[in-house]
C-alpha positions in Angstrom: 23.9 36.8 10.3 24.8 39.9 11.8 27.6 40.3 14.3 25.0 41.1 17.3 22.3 38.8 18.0 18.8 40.0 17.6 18.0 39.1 21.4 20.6 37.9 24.0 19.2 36.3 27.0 21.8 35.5 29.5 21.6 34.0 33.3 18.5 34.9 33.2 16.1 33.7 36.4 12.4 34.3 37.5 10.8 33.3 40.8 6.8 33.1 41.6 6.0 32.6 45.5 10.1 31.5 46.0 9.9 29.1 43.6 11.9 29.0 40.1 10.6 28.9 37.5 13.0 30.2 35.1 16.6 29.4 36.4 19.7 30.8 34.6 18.4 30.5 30.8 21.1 31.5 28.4 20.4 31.8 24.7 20.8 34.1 21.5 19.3 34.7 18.5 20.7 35.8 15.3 19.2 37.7 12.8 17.4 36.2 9.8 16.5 32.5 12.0 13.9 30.9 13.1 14.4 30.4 16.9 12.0 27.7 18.9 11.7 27.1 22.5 11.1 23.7 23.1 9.9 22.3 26.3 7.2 20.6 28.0 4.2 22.4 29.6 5.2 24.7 32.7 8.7 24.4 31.4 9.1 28.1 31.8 8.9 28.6 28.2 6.2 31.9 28.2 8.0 33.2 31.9 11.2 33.8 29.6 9.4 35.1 26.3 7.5 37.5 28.4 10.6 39.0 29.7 11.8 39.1 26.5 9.1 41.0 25.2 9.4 43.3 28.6 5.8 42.3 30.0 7.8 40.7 33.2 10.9 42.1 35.0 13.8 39.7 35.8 14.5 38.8 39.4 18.1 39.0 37.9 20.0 38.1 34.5 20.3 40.4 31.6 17.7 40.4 28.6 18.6 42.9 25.2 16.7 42.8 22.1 18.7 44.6 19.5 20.9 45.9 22.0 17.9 47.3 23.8 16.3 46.5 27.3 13.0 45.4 27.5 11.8 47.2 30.6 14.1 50.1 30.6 13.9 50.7 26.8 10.5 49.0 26.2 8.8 52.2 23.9 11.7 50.9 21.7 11.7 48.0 21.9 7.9 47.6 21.1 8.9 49.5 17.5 11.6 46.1 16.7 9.6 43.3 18.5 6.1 42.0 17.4 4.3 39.9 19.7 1.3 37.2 19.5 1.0 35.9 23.1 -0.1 32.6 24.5 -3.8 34.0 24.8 -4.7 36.7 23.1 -8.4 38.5 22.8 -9.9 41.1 20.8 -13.2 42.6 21.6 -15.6 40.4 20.0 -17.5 42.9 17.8 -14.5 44.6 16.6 -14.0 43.6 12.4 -10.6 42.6 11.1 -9.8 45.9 9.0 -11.0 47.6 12.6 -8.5 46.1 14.2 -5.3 46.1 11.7 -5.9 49.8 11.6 -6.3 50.1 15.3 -2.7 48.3 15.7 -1.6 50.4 12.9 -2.1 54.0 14.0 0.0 52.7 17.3 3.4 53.1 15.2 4.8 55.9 14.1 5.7 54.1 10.6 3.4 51.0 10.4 2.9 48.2 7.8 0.3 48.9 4.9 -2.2 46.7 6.4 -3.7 46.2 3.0 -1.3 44.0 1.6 -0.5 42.3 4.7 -3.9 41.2 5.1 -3.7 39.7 1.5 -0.5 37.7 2.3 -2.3 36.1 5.6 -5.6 35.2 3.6 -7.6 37.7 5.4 -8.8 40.1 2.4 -12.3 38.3 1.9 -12.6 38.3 5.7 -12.1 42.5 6.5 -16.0 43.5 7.3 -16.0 39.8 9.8 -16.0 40.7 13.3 -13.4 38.7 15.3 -16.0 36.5 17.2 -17.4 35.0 13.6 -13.9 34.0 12.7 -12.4 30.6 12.8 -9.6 29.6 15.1 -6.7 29.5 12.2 -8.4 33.1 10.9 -7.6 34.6 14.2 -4.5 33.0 14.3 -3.4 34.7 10.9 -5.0 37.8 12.4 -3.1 38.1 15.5 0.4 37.1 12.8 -0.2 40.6 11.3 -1.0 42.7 14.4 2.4 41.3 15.5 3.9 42.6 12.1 2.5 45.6 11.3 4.7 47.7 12.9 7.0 46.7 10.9 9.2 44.6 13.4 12.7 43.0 13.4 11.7 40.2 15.2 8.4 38.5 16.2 7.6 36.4 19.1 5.4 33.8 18.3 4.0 32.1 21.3 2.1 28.8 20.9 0.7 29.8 17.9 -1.0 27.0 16.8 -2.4 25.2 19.8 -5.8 24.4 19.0 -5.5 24.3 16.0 -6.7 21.6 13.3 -3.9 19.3 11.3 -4.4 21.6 8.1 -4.8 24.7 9.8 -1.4 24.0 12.2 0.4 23.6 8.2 -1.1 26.3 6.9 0.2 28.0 9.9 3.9 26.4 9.2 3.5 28.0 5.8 3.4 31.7 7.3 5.7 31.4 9.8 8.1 30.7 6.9 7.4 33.8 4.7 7.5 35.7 7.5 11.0 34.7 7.8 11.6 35.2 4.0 10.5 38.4 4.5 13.1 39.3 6.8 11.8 38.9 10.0 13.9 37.2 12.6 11.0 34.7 15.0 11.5 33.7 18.2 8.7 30.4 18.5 7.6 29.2 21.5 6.1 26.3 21.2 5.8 22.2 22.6 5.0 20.2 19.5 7.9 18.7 18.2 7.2 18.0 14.7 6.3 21.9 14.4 9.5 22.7 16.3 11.6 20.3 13.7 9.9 21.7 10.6 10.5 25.2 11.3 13.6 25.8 13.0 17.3 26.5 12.9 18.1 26.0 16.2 16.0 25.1 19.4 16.6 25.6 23.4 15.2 22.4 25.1 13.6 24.2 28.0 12.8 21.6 31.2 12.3 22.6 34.9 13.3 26.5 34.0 17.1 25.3 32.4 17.9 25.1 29.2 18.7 20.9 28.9 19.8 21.5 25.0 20.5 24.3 22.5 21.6 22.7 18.9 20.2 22.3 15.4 17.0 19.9 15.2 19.1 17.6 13.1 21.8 17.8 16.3 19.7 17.1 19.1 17.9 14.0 16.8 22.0 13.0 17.0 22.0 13.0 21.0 19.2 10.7 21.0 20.4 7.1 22.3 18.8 5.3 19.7 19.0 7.1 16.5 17.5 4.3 14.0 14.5 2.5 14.8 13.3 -1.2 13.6 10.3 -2.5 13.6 8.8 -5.7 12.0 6.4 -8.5 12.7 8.4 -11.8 12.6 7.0 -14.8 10.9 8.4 -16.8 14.2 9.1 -16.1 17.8 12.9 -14.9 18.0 15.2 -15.5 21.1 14.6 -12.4 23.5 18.2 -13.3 24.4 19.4 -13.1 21.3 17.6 -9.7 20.9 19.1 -8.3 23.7 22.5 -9.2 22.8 22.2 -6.8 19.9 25.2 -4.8 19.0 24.0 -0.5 19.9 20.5 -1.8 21.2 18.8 0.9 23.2 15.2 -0.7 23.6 13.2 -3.7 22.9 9.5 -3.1 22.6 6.9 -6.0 21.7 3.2 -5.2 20.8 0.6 -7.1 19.3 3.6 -9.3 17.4 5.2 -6.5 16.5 9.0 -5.9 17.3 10.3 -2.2 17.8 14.1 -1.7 18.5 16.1 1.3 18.9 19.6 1.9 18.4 22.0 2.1 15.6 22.3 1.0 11.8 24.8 -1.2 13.5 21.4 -2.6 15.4 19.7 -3.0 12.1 22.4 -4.7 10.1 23.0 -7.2 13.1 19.3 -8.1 13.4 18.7 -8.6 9.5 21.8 -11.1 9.9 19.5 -12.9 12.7 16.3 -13.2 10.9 18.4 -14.7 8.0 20.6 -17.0 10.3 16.6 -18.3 12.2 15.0 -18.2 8.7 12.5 -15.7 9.8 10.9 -13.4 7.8 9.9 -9.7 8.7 6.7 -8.4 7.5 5.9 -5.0 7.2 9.8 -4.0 7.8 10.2 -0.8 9.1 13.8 1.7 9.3 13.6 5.1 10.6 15.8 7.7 11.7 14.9 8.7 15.5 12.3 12.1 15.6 13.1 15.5 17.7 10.3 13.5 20.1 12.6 10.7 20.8 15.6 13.2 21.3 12.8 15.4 23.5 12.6 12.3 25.6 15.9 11.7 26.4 16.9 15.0 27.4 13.8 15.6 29.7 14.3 11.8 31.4 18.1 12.9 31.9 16.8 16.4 33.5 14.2 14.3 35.9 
């Protein structure tokens, strides 16, 4: 870590037709982490990447990026920062090595495209013009045009919406060697599982605040329920005697199936019922609580 954040976002706000839609964000980023933005769609999630990444001035608030400003000191800037925005288009008959060393004559000391193209996969694909490729191929395509100018940090902006199961991992999978290479990334992003699996720390963004900033593994601790139960019981059990459950959060009931959220104070109290009615519990079921579930309690607090 170094002793000045990569990119220092503070009180920073952002109105469209007198409306907020960024309001006061504060966040840093250190160097060397894996950064996510976490919030719902219309959040203001892309409004405070862009001014970040100096394609929109702040009505007021103070942005730096390596001690830079954005739109006072963008030239720089755009020689630390890599970006792959929300949507992003290349002209359609334009091939892959075309466009790596198009990007790459706009630095003054670039990337060699060539072996960048062989880390993302994209070798066999350099004479395919960018309309024939698949959704993940321009994905890994747009991942080195944001790093071939050899940047300090990238801004990865809902990079894998669209995206197929495999193709969203295989995604994951870059987004970490970029970071072993060095790289500090700033993710944007509103899947949670992709936002737990890669990151340090996250800002949950709601309503143009930030509602949390923490570690995954400390926002999953704010959830309410933190352990969840589930089970089909071999009898009915008492709903009374359910809700009387020491740390219960929630009682769900589907198709048989009982789902309760609390504590491992919860689960130890409702094994000691099944055993005290003689009820079995088929397909048993103890989890911890997901980033979703802690998601869900910080955005219902915010509303």
């Amino acid at each position: 870590m170094s002793a000045t954040p990569v990119i220092e976002v503070t009180a920073l706000r952002k109105s469209y037709g007198g409306r907020a839609v960024v309001d006061g964000v504060s966040f840093a980023v250190e160097e060397g982490e894996i950064f996510g933005i976490l919030g719902p769609n219309g959040a203001g999630k892309t409004t405070t990447v862009e001014c970040v990444e100096g394609l929109r001035v702040p009505d007021a608030g103070r942005v730096r990026v390596t001690g830079l400003d954005p739109v006072a000191d963008h030239e720089q800037v755009a020689r630390v920062l890599g970006a792959q925005l929300q949507e992003s288009e290349l002209q359609a008959k334009l091939t892959v090595r075309e466009a790596l060393e198009l990007y790459a004559s706009f630095y003054p000391h670039p990337a060699d495209w060539q072996p960048l193209a062989e880390r993302l996969g994209l070798t066999a694909k350099l004479t395919t013009r960018f309309a024939k490729l698949s959704g993940g191929q321009k994905q890994r395509l747009f991942i080195a045009l944001a790093l071939i100018g050899n940047p300090r940090v990238v801004v990865l902006d809902e990079l894998t919406t669209g995206l197929d199961p495999r193709a969203r991992r295989d995604t994951w999978q870059l987004i970490e060697d970029v970071r072993a290479s060095g790289v500090t990334v700033l993710l944007v992003t509103h899947f949670m599982e992709e936002a737990q699996r890669l990151c340090d720390r996250i800002a949950v963004i709601d309503k143009g605040r930030v509602a949390a900033l923490d570690t995954p593994e400390g926002l999953i601790r704010r959830s309410a329920g933190s352990t969840v139960i589930s089970f089909t019981p071999s009898a009915p059990l008492d709903e009374g005697d359910l809700n009387a459950l020491p740390a219960l959060v929630s009682v769900e009931h589907k198709d048989g199936r009982i789902t309760l959220s609390g504590s491992d104070e919860t689960v130890n109290a409702v094994i000691t019922l099944l055993a005290r009615n003689h009820i079995t519990a088929h397909q048993l079921r103890v989890s911890d609580a997901t980033l979703d579930d802690a998601f869900l309690d910080l955005t219902e607090v915010a509303r």
